[in-house]
PDB file of N, CA, C and O in Angstrom:
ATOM      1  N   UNK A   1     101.799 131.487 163.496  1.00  0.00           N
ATOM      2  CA  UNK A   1     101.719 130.042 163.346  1.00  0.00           C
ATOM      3  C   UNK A   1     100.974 129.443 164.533  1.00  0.00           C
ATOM      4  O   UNK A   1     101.084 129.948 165.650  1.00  0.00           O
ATOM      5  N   UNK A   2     100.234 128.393 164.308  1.00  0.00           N
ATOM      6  CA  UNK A   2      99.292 127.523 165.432  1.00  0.00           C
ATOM      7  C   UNK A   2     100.059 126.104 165.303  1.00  0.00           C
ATOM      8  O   UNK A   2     100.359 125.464 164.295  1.00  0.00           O
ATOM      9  N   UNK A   3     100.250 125.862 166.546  1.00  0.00           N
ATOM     10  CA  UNK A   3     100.643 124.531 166.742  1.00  0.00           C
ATOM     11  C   UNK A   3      99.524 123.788 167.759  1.00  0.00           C
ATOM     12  O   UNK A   3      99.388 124.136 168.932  1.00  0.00           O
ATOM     13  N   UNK A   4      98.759 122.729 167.139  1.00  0.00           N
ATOM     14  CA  UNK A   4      97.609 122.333 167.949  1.00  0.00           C
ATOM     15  C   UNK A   4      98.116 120.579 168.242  1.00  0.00           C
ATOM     16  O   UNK A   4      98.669 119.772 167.495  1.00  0.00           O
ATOM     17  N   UNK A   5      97.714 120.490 169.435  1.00  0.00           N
ATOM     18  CA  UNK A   5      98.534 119.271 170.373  1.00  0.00           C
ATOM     19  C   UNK A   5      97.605 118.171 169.508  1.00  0.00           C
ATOM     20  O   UNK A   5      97.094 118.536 168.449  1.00  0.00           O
ATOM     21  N   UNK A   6      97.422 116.867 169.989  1.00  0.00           N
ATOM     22  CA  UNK A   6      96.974 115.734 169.296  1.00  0.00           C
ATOM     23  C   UNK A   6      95.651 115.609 169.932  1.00  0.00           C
ATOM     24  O   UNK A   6      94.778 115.078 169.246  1.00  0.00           O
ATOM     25  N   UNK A   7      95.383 115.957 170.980  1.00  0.00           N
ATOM     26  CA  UNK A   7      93.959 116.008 171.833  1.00  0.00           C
ATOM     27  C   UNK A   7      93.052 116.795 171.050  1.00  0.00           C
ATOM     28  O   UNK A   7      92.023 116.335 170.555  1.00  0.00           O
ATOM     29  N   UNK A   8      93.471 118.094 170.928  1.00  0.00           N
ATOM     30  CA  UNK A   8      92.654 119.385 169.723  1.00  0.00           C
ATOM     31  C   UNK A   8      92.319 118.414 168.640  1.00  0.00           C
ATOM     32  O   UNK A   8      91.229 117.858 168.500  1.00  0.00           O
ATOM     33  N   UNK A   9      93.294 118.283 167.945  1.00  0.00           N
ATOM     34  CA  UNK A   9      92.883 117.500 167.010  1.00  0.00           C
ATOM     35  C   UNK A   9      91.975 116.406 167.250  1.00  0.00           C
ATOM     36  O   UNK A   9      91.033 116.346 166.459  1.00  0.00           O
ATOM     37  N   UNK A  10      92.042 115.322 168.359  1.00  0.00           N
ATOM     38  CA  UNK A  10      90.497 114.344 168.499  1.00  0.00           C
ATOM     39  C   UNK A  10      89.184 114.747 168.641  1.00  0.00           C
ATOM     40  O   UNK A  10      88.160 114.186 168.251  1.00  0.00           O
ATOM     41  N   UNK A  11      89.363 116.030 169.387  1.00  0.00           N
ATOM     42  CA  UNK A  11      88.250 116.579 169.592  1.00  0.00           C
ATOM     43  C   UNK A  11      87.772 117.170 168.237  1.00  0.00           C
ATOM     44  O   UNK A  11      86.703 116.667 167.895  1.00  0.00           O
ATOM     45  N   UNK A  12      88.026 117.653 167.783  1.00  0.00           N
ATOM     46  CA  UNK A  12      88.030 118.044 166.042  1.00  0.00           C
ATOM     47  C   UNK A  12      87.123 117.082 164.781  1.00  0.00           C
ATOM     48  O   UNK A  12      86.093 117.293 164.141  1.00  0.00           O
ATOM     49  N   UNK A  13      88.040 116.047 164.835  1.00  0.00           N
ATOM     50  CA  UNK A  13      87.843 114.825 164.386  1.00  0.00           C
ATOM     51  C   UNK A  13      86.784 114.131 164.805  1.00  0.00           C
ATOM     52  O   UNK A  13      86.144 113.481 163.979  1.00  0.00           O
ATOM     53  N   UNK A  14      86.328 114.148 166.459  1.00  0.00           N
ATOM     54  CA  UNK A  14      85.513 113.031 166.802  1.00  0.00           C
ATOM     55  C   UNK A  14      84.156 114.199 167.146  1.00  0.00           C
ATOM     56  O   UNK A  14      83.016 113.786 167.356  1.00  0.00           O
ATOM     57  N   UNK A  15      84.425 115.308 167.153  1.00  0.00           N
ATOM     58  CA  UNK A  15      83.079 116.354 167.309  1.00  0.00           C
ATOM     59  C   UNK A  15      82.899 116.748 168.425  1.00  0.00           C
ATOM     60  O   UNK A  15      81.851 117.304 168.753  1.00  0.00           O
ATOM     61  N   UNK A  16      84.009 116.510 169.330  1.00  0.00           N
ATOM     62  CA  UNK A  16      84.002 116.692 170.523  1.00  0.00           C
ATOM     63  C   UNK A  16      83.440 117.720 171.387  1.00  0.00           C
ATOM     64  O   UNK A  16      83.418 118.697 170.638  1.00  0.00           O
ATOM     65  N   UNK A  17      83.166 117.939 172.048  1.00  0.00           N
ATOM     66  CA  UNK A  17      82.423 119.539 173.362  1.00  0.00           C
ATOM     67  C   UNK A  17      83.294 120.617 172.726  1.00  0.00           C
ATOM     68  O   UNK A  17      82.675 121.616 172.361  1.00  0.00           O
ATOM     69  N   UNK A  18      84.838 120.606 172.489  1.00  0.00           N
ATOM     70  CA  UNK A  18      85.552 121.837 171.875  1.00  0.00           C
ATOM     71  C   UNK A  18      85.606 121.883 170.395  1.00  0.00           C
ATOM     72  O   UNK A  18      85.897 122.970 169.897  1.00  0.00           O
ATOM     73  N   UNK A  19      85.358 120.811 169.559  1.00  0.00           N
ATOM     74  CA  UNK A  19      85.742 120.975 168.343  1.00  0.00           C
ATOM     75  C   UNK A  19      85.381 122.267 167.800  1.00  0.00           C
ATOM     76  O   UNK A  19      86.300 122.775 167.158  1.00  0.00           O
ATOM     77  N   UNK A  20      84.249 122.997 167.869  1.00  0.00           N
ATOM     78  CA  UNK A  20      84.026 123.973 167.172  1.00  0.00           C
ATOM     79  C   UNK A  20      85.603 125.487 167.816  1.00  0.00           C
ATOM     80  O   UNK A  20      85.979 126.338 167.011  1.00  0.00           O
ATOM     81  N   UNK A  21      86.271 125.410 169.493  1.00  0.00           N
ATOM     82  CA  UNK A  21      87.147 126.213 169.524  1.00  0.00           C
ATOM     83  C   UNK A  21      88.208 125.840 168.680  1.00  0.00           C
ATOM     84  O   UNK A  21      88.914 126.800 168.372  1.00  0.00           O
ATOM     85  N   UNK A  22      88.660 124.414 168.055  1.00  0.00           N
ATOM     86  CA  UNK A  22      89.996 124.192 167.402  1.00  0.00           C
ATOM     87  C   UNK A  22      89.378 124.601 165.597  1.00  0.00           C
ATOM     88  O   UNK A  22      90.121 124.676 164.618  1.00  0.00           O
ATOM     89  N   UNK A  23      88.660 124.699 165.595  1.00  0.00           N
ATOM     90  CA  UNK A  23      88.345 124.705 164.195  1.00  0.00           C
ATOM     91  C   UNK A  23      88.840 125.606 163.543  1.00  0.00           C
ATOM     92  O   UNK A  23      89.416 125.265 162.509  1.00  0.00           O
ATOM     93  N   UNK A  24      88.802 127.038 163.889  1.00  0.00           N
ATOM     94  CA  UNK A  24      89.357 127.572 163.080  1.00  0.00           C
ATOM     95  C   UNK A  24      91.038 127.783 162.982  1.00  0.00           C
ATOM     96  O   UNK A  24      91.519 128.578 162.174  1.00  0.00           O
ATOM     97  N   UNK A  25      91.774 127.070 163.797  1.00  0.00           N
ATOM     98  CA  UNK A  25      93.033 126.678 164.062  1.00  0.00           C
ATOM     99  C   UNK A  25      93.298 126.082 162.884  1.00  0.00           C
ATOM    100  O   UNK A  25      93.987 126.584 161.996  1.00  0.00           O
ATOM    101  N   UNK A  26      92.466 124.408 162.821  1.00  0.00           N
ATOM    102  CA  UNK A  26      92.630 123.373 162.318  1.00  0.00           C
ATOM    103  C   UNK A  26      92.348 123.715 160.644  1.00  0.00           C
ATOM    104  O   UNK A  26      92.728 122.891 159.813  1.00  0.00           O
ATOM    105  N   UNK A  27      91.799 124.724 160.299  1.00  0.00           N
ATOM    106  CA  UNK A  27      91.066 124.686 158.820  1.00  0.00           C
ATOM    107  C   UNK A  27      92.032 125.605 158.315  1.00  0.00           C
ATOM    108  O   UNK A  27      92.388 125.552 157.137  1.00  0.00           O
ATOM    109  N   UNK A  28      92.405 126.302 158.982  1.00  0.00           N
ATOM    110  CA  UNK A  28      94.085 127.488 158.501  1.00  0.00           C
ATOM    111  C   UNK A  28      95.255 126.915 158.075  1.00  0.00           C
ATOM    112  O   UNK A  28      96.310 127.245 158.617  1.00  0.00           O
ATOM    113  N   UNK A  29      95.226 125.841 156.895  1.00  0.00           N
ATOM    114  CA  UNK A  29      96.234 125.298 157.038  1.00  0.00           C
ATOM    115  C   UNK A  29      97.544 125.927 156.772  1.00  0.00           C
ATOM    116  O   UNK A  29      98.549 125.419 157.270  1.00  0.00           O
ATOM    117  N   UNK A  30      97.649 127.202 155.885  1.00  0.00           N
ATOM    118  CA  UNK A  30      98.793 128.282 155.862  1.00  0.00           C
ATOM    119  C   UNK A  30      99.328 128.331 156.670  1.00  0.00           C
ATOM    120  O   UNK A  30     100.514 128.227 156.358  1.00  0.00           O
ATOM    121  N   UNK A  31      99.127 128.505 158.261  1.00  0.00           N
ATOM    122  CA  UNK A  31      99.774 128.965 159.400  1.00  0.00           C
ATOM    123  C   UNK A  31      99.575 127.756 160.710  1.00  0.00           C
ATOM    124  O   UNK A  31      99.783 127.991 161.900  1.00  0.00           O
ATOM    125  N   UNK A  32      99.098 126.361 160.097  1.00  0.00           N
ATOM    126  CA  UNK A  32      99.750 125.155 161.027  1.00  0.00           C
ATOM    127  C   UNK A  32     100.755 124.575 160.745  1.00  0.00           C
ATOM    128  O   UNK A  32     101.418 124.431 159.717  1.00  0.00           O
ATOM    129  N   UNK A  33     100.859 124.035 162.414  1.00  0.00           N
ATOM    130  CA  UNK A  33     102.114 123.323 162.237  1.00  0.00           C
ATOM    131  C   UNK A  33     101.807 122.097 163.091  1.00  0.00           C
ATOM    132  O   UNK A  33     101.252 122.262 164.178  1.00  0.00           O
ATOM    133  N   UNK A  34     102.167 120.758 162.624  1.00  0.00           N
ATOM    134  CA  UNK A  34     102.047 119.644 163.129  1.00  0.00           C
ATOM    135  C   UNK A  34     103.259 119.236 163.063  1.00  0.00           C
ATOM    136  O   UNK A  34     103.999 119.215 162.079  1.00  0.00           O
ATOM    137  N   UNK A  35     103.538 118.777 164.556  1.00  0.00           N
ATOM    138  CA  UNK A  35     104.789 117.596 164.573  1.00  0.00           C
ATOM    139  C   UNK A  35     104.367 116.067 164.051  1.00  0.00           C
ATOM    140  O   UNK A  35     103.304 115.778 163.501  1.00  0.00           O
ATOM    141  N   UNK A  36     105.369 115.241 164.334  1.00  0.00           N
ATOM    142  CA  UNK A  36     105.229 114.409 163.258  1.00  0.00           C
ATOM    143  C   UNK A  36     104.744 113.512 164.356  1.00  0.00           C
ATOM    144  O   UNK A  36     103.971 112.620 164.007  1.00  0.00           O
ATOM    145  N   UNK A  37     105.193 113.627 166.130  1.00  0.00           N
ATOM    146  CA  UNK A  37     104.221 112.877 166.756  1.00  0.00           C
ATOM    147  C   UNK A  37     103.056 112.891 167.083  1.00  0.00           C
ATOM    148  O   UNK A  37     102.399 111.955 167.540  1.00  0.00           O
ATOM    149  N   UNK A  38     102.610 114.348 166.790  1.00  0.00           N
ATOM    150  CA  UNK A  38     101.076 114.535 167.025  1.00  0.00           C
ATOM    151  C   UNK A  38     100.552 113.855 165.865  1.00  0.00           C
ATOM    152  O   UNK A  38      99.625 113.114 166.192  1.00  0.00           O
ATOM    153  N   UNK A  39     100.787 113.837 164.721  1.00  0.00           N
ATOM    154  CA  UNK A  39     100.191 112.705 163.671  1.00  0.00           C
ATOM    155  C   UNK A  39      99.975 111.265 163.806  1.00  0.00           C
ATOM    156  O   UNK A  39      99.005 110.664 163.346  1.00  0.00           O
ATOM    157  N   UNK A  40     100.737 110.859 164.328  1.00  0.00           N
ATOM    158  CA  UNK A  40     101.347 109.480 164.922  1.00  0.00           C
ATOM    159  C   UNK A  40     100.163 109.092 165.854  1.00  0.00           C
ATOM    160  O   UNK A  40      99.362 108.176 165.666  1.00  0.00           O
ATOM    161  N   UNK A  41     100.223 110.300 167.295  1.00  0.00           N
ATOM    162  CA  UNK A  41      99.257 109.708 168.161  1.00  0.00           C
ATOM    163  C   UNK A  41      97.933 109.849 167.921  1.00  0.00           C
ATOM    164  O   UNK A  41      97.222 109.267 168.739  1.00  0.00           O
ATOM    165  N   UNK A  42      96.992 110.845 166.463  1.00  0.00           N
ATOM    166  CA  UNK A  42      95.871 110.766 166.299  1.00  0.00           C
ATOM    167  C   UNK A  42      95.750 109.512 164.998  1.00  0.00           C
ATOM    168  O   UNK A  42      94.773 108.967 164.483  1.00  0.00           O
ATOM    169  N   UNK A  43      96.630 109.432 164.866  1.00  0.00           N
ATOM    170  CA  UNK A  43      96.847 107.433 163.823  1.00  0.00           C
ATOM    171  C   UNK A  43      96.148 106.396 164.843  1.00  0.00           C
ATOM    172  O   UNK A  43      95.218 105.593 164.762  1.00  0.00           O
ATOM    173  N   UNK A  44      96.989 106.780 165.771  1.00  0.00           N
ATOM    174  CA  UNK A  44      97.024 105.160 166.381  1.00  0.00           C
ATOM    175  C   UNK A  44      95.570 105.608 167.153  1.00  0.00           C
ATOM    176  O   UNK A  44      94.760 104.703 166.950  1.00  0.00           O
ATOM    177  N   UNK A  45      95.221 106.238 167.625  1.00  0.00           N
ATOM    178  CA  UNK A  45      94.137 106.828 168.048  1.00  0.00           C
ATOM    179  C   UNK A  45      93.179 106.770 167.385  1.00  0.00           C
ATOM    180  O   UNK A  45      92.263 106.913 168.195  1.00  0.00           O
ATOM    181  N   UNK A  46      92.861 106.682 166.657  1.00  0.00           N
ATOM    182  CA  UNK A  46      91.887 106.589 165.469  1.00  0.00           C
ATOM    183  C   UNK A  46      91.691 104.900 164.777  1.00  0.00           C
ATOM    184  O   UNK A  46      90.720 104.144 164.738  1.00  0.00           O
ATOM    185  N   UNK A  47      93.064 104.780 164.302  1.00  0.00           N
ATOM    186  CA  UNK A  47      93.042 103.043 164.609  1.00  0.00           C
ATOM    187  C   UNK A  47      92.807 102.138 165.722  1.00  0.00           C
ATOM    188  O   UNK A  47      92.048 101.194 165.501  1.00  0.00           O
ATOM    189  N   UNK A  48      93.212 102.229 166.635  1.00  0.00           N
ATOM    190  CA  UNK A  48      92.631 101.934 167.563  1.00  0.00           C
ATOM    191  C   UNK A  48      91.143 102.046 168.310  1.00  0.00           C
ATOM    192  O   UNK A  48      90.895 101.233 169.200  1.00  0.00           O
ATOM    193  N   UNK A  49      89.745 103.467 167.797  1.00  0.00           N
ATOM    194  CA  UNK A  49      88.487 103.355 168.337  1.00  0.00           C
ATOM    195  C   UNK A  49      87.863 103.272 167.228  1.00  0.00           C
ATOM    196  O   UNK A  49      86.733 102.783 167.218  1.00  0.00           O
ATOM    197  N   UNK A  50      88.531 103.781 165.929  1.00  0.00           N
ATOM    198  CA  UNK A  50      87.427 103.451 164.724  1.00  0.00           C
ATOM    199  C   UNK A  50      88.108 102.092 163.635  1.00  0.00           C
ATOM    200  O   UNK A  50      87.833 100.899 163.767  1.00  0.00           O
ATOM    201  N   UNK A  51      89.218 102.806 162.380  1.00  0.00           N
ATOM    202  CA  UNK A  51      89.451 101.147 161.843  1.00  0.00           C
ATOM    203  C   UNK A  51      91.071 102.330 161.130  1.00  0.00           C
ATOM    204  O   UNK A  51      91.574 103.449 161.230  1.00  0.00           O
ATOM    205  N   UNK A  52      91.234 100.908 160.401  1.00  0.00           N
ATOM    206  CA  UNK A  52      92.562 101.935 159.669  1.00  0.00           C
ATOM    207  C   UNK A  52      92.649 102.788 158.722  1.00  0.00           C
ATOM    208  O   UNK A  52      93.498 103.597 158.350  1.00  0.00           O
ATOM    209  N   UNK A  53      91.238 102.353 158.269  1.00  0.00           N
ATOM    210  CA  UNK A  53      90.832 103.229 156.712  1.00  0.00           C
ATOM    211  C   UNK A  53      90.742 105.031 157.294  1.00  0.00           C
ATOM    212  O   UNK A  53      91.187 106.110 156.903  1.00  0.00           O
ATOM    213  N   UNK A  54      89.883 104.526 158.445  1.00  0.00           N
ATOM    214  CA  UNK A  54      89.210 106.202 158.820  1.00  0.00           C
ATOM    215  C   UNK A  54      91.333 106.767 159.301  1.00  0.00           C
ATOM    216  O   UNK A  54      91.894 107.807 158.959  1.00  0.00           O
ATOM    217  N   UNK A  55      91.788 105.870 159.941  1.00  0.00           N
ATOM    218  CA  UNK A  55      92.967 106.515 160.537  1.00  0.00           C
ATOM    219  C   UNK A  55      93.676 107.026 159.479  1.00  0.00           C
ATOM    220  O   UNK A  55      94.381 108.013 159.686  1.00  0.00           O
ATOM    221  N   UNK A  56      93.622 106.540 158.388  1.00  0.00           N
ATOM    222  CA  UNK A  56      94.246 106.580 157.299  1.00  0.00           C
ATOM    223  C   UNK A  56      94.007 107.816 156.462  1.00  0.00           C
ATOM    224  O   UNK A  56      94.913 108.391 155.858  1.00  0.00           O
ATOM    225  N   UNK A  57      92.387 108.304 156.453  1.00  0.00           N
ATOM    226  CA  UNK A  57      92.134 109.480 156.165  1.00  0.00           C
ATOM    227  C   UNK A  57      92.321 110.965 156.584  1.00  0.00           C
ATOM    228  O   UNK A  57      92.390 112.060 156.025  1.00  0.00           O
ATOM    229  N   UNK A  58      92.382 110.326 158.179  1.00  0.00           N
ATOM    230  CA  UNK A  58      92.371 111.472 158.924  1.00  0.00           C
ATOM    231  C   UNK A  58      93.847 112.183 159.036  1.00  0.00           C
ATOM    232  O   UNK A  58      94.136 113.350 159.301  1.00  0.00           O
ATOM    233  N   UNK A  59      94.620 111.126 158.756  1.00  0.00           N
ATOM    234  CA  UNK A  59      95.868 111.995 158.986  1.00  0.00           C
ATOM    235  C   UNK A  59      96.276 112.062 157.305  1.00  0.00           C
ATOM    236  O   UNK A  59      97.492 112.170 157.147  1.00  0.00           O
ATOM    237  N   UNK A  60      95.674 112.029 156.338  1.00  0.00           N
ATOM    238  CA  UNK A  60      96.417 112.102 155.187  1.00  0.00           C
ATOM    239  C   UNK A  60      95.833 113.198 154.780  1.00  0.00           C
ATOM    240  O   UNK A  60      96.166 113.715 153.713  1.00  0.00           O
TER     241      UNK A  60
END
């Protein structure tokens, strides 16, 4: 199982310098695991630099 923090995930999301190391973490979804605050803080994170729609996608 991979548990990837909420940072992995921005970098992921926003294309960041590492996104390509979380990727294959992030695309395994069989063997992730997200807490329910790491969802939370790439929400508000996302609502907060882009809009609510994109926040809305990204964590659904």
């Amino acid at each position: 199982m991979n548990l990837v923090d909420s940072s992995g995930w921005l970098e992921y999301y926003t294309g960041g310098n590492r996104a390509n190391d979380y990727a294959p973490y992030l695309e395994e979804a069989a063997n992730l695991i997200t807490p329910a605050i790491v969802i939370f803080e790439v929400y508000k994170w996302i609502r907060r630099e882009r809009s609510e729609e994109a926040a809305l996608l990204a964590v659904g």
